[in-house]
C-alpha positions in Angstrom: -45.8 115.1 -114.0 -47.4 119.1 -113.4 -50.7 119.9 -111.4 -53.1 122.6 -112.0 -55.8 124.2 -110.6 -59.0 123.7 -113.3 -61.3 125.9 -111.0 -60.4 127.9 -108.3 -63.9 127.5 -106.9 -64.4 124.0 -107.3 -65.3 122.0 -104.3 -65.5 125.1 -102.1 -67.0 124.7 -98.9 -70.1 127.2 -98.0 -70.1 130.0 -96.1 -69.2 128.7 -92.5 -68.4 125.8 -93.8 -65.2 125.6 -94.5 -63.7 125.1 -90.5 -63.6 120.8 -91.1 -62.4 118.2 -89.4 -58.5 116.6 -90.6 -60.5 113.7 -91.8 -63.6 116.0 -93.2 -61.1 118.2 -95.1 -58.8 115.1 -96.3 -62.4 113.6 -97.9 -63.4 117.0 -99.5 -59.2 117.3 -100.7 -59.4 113.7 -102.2 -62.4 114.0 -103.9 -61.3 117.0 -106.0 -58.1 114.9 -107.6 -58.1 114.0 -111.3 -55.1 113.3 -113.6 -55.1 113.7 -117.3 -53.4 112.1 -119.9 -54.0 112.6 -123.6 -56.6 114.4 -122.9 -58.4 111.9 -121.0 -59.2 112.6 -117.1 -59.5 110.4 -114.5 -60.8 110.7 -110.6 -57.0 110.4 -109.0 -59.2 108.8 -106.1 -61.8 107.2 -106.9 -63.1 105.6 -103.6 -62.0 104.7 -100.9 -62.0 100.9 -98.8 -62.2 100.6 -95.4 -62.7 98.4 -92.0 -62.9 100.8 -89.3 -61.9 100.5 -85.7 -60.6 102.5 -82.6 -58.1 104.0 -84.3 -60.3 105.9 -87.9 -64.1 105.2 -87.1 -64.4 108.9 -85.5 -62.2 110.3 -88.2 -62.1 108.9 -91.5 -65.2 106.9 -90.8 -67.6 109.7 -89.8 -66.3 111.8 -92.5 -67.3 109.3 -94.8 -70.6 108.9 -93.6 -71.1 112.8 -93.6 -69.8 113.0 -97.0 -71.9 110.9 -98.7 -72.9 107.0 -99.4 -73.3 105.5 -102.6 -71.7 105.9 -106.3 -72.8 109.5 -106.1 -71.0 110.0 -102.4 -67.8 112.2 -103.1 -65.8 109.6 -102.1 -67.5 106.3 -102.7 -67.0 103.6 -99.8 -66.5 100.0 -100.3 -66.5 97.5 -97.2 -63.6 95.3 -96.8 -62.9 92.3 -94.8 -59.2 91.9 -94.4 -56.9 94.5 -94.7 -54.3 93.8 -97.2 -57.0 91.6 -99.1 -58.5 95.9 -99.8 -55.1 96.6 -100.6 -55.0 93.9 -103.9 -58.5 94.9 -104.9 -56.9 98.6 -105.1 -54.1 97.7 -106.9 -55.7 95.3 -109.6 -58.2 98.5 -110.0 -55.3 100.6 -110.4 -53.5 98.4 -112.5 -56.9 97.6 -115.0 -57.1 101.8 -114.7 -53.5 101.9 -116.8 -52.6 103.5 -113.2 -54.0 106.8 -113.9 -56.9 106.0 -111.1 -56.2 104.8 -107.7 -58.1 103.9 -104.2 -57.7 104.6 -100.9 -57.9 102.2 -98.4 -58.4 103.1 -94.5 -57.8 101.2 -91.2 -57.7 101.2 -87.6 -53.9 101.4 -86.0 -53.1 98.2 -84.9 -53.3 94.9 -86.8 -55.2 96.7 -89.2 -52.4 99.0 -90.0 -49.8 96.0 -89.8 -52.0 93.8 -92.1 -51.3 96.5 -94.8 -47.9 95.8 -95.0 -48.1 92.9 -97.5 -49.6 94.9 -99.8 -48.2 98.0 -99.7 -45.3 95.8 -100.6 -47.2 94.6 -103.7 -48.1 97.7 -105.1 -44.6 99.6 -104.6 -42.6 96.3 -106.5 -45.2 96.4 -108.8 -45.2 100.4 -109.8 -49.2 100.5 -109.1 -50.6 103.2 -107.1 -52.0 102.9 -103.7 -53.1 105.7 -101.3 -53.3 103.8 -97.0 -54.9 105.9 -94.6 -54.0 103.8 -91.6 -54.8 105.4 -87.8 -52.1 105.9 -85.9 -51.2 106.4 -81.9 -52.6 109.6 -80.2 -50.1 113.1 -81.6 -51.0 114.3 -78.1 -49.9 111.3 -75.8 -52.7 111.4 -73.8 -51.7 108.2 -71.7 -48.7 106.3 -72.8 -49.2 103.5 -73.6 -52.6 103.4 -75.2 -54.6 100.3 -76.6 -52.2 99.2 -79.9 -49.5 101.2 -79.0 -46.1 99.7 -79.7 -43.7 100.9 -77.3 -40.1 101.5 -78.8 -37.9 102.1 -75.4 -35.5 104.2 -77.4 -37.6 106.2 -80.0 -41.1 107.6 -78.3 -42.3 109.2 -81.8 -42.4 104.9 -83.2 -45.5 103.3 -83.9 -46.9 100.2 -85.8 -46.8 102.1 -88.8 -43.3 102.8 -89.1 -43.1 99.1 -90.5 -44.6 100.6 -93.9 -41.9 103.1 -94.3 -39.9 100.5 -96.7 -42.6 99.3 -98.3 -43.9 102.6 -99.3 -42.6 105.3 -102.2 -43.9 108.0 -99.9 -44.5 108.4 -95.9 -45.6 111.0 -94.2 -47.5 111.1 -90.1 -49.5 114.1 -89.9 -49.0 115.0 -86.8 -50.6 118.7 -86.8 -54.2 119.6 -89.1 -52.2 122.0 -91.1 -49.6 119.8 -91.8 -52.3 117.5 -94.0 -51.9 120.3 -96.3 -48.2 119.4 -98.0 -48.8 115.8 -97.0 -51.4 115.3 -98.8 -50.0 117.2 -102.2 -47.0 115.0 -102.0 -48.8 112.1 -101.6 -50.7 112.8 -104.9 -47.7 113.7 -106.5 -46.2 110.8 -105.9 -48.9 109.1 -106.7 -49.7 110.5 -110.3 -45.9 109.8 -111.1 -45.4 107.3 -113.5 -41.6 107.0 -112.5 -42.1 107.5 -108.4 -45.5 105.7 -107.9 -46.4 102.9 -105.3 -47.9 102.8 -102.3 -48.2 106.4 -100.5 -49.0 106.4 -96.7 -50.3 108.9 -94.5 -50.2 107.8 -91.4 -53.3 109.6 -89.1 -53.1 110.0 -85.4 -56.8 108.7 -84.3 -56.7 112.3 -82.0 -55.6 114.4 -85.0 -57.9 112.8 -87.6 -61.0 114.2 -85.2 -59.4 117.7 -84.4 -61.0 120.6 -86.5 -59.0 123.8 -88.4 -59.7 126.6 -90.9 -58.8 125.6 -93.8 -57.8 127.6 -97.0 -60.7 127.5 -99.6 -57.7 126.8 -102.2 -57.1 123.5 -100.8 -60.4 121.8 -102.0 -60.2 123.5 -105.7 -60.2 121.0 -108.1 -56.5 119.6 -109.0 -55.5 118.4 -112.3 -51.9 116.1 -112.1 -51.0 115.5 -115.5 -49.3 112.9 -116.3 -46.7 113.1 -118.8 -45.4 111.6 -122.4 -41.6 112.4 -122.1 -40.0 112.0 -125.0 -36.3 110.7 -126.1 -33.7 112.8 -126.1 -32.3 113.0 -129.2 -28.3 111.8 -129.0 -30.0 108.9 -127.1 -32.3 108.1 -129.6 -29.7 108.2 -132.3 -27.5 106.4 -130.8 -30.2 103.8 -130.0 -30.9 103.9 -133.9 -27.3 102.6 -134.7 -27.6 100.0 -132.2 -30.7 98.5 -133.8 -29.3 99.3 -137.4 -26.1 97.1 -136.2 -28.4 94.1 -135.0 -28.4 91.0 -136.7 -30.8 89.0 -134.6 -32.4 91.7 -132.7 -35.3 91.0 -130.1 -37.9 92.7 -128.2 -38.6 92.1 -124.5 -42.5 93.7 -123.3 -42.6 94.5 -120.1 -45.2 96.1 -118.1 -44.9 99.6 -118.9 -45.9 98.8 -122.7 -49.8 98.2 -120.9 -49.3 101.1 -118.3 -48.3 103.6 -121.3 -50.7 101.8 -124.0 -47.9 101.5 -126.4 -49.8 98.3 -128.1 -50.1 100.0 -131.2 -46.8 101.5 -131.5 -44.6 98.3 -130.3 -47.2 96.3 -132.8 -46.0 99.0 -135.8 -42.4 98.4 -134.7 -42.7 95.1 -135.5 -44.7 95.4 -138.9 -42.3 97.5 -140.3 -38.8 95.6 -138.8 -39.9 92.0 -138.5 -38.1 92.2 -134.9 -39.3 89.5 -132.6 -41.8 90.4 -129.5 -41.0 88.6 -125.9 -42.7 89.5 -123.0 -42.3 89.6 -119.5 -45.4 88.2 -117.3 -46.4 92.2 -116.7 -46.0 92.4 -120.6 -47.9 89.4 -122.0 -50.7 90.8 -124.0 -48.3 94.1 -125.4 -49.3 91.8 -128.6 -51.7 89.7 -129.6 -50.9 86.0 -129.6 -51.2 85.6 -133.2 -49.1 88.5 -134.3 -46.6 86.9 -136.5 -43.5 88.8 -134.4 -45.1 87.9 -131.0 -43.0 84.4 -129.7 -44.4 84.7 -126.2 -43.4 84.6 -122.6 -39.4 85.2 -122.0 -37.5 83.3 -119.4 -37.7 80.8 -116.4 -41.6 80.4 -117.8 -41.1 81.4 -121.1 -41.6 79.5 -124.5 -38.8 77.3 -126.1 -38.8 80.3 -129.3 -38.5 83.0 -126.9 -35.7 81.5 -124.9 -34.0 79.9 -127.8 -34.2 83.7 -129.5 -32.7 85.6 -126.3 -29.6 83.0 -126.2 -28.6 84.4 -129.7 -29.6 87.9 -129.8 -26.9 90.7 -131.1 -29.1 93.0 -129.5 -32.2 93.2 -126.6 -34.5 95.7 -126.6 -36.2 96.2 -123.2 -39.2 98.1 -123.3 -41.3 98.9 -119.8 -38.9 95.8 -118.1 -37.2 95.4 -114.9 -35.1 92.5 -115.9 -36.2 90.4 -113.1 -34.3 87.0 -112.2 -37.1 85.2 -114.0 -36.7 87.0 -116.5 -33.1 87.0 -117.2 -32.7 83.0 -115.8 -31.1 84.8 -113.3 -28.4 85.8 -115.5 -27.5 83.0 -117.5 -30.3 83.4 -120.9 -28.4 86.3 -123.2 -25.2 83.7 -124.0 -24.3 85.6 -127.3 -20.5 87.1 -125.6 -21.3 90.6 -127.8 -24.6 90.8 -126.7 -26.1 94.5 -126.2 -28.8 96.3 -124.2 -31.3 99.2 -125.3 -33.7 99.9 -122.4 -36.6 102.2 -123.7 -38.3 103.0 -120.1 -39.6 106.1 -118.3 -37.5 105.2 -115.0 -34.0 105.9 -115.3 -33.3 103.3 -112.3 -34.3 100.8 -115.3 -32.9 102.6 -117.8 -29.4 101.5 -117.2 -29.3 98.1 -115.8 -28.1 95.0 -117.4 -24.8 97.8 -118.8 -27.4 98.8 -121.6 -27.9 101.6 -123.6 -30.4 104.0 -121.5 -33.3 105.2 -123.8 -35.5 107.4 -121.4 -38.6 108.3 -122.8 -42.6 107.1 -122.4 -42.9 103.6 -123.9 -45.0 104.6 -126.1 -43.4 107.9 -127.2 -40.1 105.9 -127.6 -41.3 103.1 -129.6 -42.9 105.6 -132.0 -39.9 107.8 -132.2 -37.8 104.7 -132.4 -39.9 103.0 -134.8 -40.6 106.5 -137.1 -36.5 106.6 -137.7 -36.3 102.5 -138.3 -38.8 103.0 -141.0 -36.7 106.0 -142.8 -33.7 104.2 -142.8 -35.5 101.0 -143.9 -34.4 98.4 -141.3 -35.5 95.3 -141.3 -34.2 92.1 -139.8 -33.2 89.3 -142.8 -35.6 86.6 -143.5 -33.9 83.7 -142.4 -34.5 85.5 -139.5 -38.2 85.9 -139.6 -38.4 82.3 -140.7 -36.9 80.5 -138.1 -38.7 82.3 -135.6 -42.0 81.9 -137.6 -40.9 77.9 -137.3 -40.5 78.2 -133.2 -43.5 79.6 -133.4 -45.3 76.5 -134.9 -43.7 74.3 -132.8 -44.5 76.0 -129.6 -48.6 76.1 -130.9 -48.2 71.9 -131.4 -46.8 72.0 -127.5 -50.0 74.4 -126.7 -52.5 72.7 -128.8 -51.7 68.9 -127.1 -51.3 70.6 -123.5 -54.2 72.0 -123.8 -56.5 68.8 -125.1 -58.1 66.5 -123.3 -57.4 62.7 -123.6 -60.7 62.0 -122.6 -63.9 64.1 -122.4 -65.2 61.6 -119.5 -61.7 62.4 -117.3 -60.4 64.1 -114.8 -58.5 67.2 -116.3 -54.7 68.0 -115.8 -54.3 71.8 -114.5 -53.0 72.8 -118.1 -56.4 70.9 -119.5 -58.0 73.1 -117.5 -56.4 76.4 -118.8 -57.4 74.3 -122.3 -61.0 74.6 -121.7 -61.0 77.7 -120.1 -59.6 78.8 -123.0 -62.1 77.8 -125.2 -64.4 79.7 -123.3 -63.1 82.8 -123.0 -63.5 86.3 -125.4 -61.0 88.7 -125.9 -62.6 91.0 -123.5 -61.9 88.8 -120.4 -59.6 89.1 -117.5 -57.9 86.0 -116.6 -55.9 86.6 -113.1 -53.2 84.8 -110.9 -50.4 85.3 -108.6 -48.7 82.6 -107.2 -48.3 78.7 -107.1 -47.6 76.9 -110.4 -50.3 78.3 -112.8 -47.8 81.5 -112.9 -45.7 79.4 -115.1 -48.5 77.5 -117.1 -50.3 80.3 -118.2 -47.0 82.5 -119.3 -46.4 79.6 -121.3 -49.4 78.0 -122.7 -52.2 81.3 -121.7 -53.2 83.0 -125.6 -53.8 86.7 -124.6 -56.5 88.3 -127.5 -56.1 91.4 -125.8 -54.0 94.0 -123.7 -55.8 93.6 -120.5 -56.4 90.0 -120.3 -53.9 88.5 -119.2 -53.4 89.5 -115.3 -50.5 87.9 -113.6 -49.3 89.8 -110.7 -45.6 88.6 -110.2 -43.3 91.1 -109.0 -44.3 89.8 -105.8 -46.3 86.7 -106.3 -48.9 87.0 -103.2 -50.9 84.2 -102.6 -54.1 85.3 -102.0 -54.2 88.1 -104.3 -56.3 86.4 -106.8 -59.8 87.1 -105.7 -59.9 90.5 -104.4 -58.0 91.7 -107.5 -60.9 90.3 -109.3 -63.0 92.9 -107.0 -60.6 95.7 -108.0 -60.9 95.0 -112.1 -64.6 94.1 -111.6 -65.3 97.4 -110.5 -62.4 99.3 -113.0 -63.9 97.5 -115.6 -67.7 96.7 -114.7 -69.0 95.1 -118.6 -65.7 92.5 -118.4 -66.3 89.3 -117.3 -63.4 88.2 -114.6 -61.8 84.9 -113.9 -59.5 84.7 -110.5 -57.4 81.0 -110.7 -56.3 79.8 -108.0 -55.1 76.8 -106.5 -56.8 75.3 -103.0 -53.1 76.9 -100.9 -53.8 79.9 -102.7 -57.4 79.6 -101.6 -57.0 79.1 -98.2 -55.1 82.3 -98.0 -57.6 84.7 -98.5 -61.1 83.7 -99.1 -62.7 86.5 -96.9 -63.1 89.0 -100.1 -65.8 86.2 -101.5 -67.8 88.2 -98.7 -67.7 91.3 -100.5 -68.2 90.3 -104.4 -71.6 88.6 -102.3 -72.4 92.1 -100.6 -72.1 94.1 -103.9 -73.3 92.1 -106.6 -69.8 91.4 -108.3 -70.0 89.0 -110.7 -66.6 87.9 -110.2 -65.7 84.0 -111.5 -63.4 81.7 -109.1 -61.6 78.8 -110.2 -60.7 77.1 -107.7 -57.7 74.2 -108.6 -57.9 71.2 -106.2 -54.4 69.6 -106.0 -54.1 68.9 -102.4 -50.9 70.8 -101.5 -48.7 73.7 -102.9 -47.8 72.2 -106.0 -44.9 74.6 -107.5 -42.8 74.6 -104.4 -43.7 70.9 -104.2 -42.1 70.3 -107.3 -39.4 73.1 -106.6 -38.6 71.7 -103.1 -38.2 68.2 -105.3 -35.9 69.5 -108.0 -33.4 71.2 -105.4 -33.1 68.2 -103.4 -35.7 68.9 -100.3 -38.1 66.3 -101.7 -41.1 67.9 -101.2 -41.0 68.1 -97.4 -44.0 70.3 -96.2 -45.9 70.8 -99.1 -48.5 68.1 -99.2 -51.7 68.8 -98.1 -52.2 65.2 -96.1 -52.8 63.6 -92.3 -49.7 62.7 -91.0 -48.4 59.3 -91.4 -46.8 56.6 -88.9 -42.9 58.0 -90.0 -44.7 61.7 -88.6 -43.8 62.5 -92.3 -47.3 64.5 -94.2 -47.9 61.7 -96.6 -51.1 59.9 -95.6 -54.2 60.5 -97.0 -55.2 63.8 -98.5 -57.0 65.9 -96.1 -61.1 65.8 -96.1 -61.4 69.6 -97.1 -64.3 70.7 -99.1 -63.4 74.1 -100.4 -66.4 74.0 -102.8 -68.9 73.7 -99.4 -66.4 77.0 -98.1 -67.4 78.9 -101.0 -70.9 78.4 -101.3 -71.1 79.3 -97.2 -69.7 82.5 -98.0 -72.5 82.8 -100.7 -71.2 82.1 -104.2 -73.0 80.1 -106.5 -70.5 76.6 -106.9 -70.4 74.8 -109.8 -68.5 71.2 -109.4 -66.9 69.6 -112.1 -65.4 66.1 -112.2 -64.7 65.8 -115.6 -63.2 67.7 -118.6 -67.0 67.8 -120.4 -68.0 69.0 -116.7 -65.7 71.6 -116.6 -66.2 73.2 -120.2 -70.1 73.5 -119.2 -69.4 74.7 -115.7 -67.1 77.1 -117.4 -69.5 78.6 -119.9 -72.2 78.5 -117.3 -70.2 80.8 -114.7 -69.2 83.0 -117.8 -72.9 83.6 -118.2 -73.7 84.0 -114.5 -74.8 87.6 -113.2 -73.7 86.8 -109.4 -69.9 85.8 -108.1 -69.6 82.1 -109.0 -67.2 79.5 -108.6 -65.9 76.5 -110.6 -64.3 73.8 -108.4 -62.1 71.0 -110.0 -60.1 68.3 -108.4 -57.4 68.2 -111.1 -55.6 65.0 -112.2 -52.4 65.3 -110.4 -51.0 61.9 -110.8 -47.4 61.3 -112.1 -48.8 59.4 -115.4 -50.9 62.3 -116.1 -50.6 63.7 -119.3 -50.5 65.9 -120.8 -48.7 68.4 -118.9 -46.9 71.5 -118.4 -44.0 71.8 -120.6 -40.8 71.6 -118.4 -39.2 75.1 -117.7 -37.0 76.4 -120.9 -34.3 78.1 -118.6 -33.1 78.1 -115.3 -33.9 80.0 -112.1 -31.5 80.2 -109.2 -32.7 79.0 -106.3 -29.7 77.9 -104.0 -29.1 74.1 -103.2 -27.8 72.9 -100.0 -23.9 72.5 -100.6 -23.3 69.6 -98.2 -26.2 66.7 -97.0 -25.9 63.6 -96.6 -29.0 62.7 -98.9 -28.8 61.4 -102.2 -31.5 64.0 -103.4 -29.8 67.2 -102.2 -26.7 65.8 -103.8 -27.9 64.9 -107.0 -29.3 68.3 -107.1 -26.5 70.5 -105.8 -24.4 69.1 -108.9 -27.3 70.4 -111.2 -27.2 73.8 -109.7 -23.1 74.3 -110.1 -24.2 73.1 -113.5 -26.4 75.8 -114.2 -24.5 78.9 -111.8 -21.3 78.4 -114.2 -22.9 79.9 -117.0 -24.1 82.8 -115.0 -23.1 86.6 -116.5 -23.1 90.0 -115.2 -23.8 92.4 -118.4 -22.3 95.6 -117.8 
C-alpha cells in the first residue's frame, strides 16, 4: 500500500487561513483522502457519524458545522443514536465499499467512548475499516479528576479510552496539535491496508481538539493511498502448482477476501477450467453464484451435507481469503483424509500459514488468476467421477432446500426457514440480505441462494446481536439503488432498535424483518444439546418452580417499531408474509415485516440439523441426566479432533 500527493495545492487553506483548530485541521486532512485501486478512486473518508457531548461538541462538532452540512459538506455528517450501533453502520458501508471507503465515527469521552468498544471489536475481527474519533480527558489536567475521568491510581496518563487499545489495529492520543500530523497519516495507512486494517483510533483530548496551530499547507493536499494487487512469488506459486497437480479430490474454501479483492470472476474461471469444487465460508458465500455447477455451498458447523461430506475426503484444500475459523473447520475435526494438505492463497501472511499449509501470498484475485493461468497450461482437471458425485450432493442438498423452504400451508403460520422460503421468492439478485447472530446465521448459510457477490451479508467473525439494522444504514447509503433486508430475531431486536430513528430521519428505505420466536432460539437449542436444557433463554413470566416457563411475555415489537416511525407490516400467515414481503420490497420509506414464526416442536419443515460439529465444552461432572447424556456426546466428537501442521 503507497500514498501520493495528486496535487500539491489541493485543499489549501486561503491566505490567513490556514492557523485551524486540531479538530478544524483533522476535518480539512480527512476530507482530502482517497484510495485507488485499479484505477478506480474512492473518498478514504467518506463522512463521518457522530453524537456529540462534553468531551467533542467544541472540537469535532463545531468543526463540522463550520465545514459544511449536507452531501456537498466536505465531510458529510450523519446523526447517530447509540454509539457502537454508528460503529456497524460504518462497517457494513465499509464492507458493501469492498473496504476501499470507510467512515468516521465521533463521540464524547465517557460512555460514549466506552460504548465503542463492541464495535471496534467487530471491525478489527472482521478486517473492515473503521476510523473512532472518541474525546478524551483534558492533555492539560486542568483539575483532576474531571467529569468522565477514570482515575487509574497507578498510571495518571489512563483514561476510558485505553480499553480500545486491544480492539484496535492502530492507537494513537494526540496529546499535542502537531502531533495530529503523524497520527493522522498512520491512521490512514493503516486504514488503506488490506493486510493491517480494522478499527483505527485517535483518541482526542476535549482541550486539544479546541486548541489552534499553524499548520503546513502540505498537510491538506490531496492524498492518494493505493491499495495494492501483490502478486505470488514465483517458487510459491510453483510449488502451489504441484500441490494442486497431485490432488485427487481437491476443494476450494471462499472466504471473505474473494468479495474484498473481487476475485468472482477469477475463482469462477478456476473452476470452469479444473472442475474443482467451491465451499465458502459465511464471509465468502456469494464468491459464486448458487447455481454455478462447482459451487456446493456453505462449509462447516452450518455448511451443506456436499460441502462437508467433500472436506472429509479432500487430498488437498485450497483456502482462498479464509481464516479457518472453528466453524469453519468443526473445530478441527472436518479434514479426516490422514494425508490431507493446505494451500492458503491470502494477502495476510498471519493466514497464510495456519492449518501447517502451503503459504501462497498474493491478492486473491491476482493468485487465483496466476494459479488458474498455470492450471490451464498444464491441463488439470479433476476426474469425472469426481465432478459427478459432487454434481449428485448438489441435487440432493436443492431437494433439502426446496422442502425447507415450502410451505405446508398457504393459510399457516410459517417456520423461520419458510420464512427465508418466501423471502426468497421475493428477492432479485441485486438485494442485500443481512444477519449476525441467533439461529438464522446457520439457516441462511445453509438454505440462503446468493445470485450475487454482495448479497449475502452475514457478519460472523463476531456475531453481534444488534448489528442487523444499522448495517442496513451503512449498505443503504454505500449502495443507495439496492433494496436492503436486516433479519433479525425479537433478542436480536431488542438489542438495538435505536438506529430505526435514523433510517426515519434520513429517508432510508431500509426493510426489517423482525422473527417472533419468543426467546433466543440458537443458544436455546445450544444450551439444550450440551446438557443446560435451555435454562435462561425463554422469553416467558416466571412460573410457580421460579423457572422462566410460563406464558410468553405480552411484547409487541411490531407497536415498538412503528413508534419509532417505520411503516409495519404484520403477517400471520405464509400468504401474509409473501405479500407483506413484496409490499416492503416496493416501499420508498424504512419498513418492517413482523412475523410470529411457528416455533412448535411438530413444526415442519425445519432447519436441517448441523452437518458437523462445533466445540462448545460440556460440564464434565453433574448430577443431571441431560448434562450427562451430553458430555458423552462431546468426548464423542473431541476424539476425532486434529491439529494440521
Amino acid at each position: 500500500m503507497t500514498h501520493e500527493n495528486t496535487a500539491a495545492s489541493a485543499g489549501r487553506p486561503q491566505d490567513g487561513a490556514h492557523r485551524l483548530t486540531v479538530a478544524q485541521a483533522l476535518v480539512r486532512f480527512l476530507a482530502a483522502q482517497y484510495t485507488e485501486r485499479d484505477g478506480r478512486r474512492e473518498r478514504l473518508i467518506e463522512s463521518c457519524w457522530g453524537i456529540f457531548g462534553h468531551g467533542n461538541v467544541a472540537g469535532i462538532g463545531q468543526a463540522l458545522v463550520e465545514s459544511g452540512q449536507g452531501p456537498d459538506a466536505a465531510l458529510p455528517f450523519h446523526q447517530g443514536r447509540n454509539e457502537q450501533a454508528m460503529v456497524h453502520a460504518a462497517v457494513a458501508y465499509a464492507r458493501q465499499k469492498d473496504r476501499l471507503s470507510a467512515q468516521a465515527v465521533t463521540t464524547s469521552i465517557g460512555p460514549g467512548a466506552t460504548n465503542l468498544v463492541t464495535g471496534a471489536a467487530l471491525a478489527t475481527v472482521n478486517r473492515l475499516p473503521v476510523l473512532l474519533l472518541p474525546g478524551d480527558a483534558f492533555a492539560t489536567r486542568p483539575a483532576d479528576p474531571v467529569l468522565q475521568q477514570l482515575e487509574h491510581p497507578g498510571a495518571g496518563d489512563v483514561s476510558v479510552n485505553d480499553a480500545l487499545r486491544p480492539v484496535s489495529r492502530y492507537f494513537d492520543r494526540v496529546h499535542r496539535p502537531e502531533a495530529l500530523v503523524p497520527a493522522a497519516m498512520q491512521a490512514m495507512r493503516v486504514l488503506a491496508d488490506p493486510v493491517e486494517t480494522g478499527a483505527v483510533t485517535l483518541a482526542l483530548p476535549q482541550d486539544v481538539q479546541a486548541e489552534a496551530f499553524d499548520w503546513p499547507e502540505a498537510f491538506f493536499a490531496e492524498r492518494v493511498w493505493r491499495v495494492p494487487r501483490p502478486a505470488p512469488e514465483p517458487g510459491a506459486l510453483a510449488e502451489a502448482v504441484r500441490a494442486v497437480r497431485a490432488a485427487r479430490r481437491p476443494l476450494i474454501i471462499a472466504g471473505g477476501g474473494v468479495h474484498h479483492s473481487r476475485a468472482g470472476a477469477a475463482l469462477a474461471a478456476l473452476a470452469d477450467a479444473t472442475g474443482i469444487p467451491v465451499a465458502t465460508t459465511q464471509a465468502g458465500k456469494g464468491a459464486l453464484r448458487h447455481d454455478h455447477p462447482c459451487e456446493v455451498g456453505g462449509i462447516g458447523h452450518t455448511g451443506t451435507a456436499v460441502a462437508d461430506d467433500l472436506a472429509r475426503r479432500a487430498d488437498l484444500v485450497i483456502g482462498v481469503g479464509t481464516r479457518y475459523t472453528d466453524f469453519t473447520t468443526a473445530s478441527g475435526t472436518l479434514f479426516a483424509e490422514p494425508g490431507v494438505r493446505f494451500l492458503n492463497l491470502t494477502i495476510s501472511p498471519f493466514d497464510a500459514h495456519k492449518m501447517g499449509g502451503l503459504p501462497l501470498v498474493a491478492d486473491a484475485r491476482a493468485g487465483l488468476e496466476a494459479l488458474g493461468e498455470m492450471l490451464r497450461a498444464a491441463g488439470y482437471a479433476v476426474d469425472a467421477a469426481y465432478r459427478e458425485a459432487y454434481a449428485e450432493g448438489r441435487l440432493r442438498w436443492a431437494r433439502v432446500t426446496d422442502a425447507a423452504f415450502a410451505p405446508a400451508s398457504e393459510a399457516a403460520r410459517p417456520t423461520q426457514t419458510q420464512v427465508l422460503g418466501a423471502l426468497d421468492a421475493v428477492v432479485g439478485d441485486e438485494d442485500v440480505v443481512i444477519n449476525a447472530a441467533g439461529s438464522l446465521p446457520g439457516d441462511l448459510h445453509k438454505l440462503w441462494r446468493a445470485r450475487s457477490p454482495r448479497q449475502y451479508h452475514l457478519e460472523y467473525g463476531y456475531s453481534c446481536m444488534g448489528y442487523e439494522i444499522p448495517a442496513a444504514i451503512g449498505v443503504r447509503l454505500a449502495a443507495p439503488d439496492r433494496p436492503v433486508w436486516a433479519l433479525v430475531g425479537d433478542g436480536t431486536y431488542l438489542m438495538m432498535p435505536t438506529e430505526i430513528v435514523t433510517a426515519v430521519q434520513e429517508g432510508l428505505a431500509i426493510n426489517v424483518v423482525i422473527l417472533q420466536n419468543h426467546g433466543y432460539a440458537s443458544i436455546g437449542g445450544l444450551s439444550e444439546e450440551t446438557g443446560a436444557e435451555r435454562f435462561g433463554t425463554a422469553y416467558r413470566y416466571r412460573a410457580a418452580d421460579g423457572s422462566y416457563t410460563g406464558e410468553p411475555l405480552p411484547v409487541d415489537l411490531a407497536a415498538n417499531a412503528a413508534s419509532l416511525g417505520m411503516e409495519v407490516l404484520r403477517a400471520e400467515s405464509y400468504a401474509q408474509l409473501r405479500a407483506a414481503l413484496a409490499t416492503a420490497r416496493a416501499s420508498t420509506r424504512p419498513t418492517c415485516v413482523y412475523v410470529e414464526t411457528d416455533a412448535s416442536s411438530g413444526a415442519a419443515p425445519t432447519a436441517p440439523a448441523a452437518q458437523a460439529w462445533w466445540d462448545v465444552p460440556v460440564a464434565e461432572t453433574s448430577t443431571r441426566d441431560a448434562a450427562r447424556k451430553a458430555r458423552e456426546e462431546y468426548e464423542r466428537h473431541a476424539a476425532t479432533r486434529r491439529r494440521h501442521l
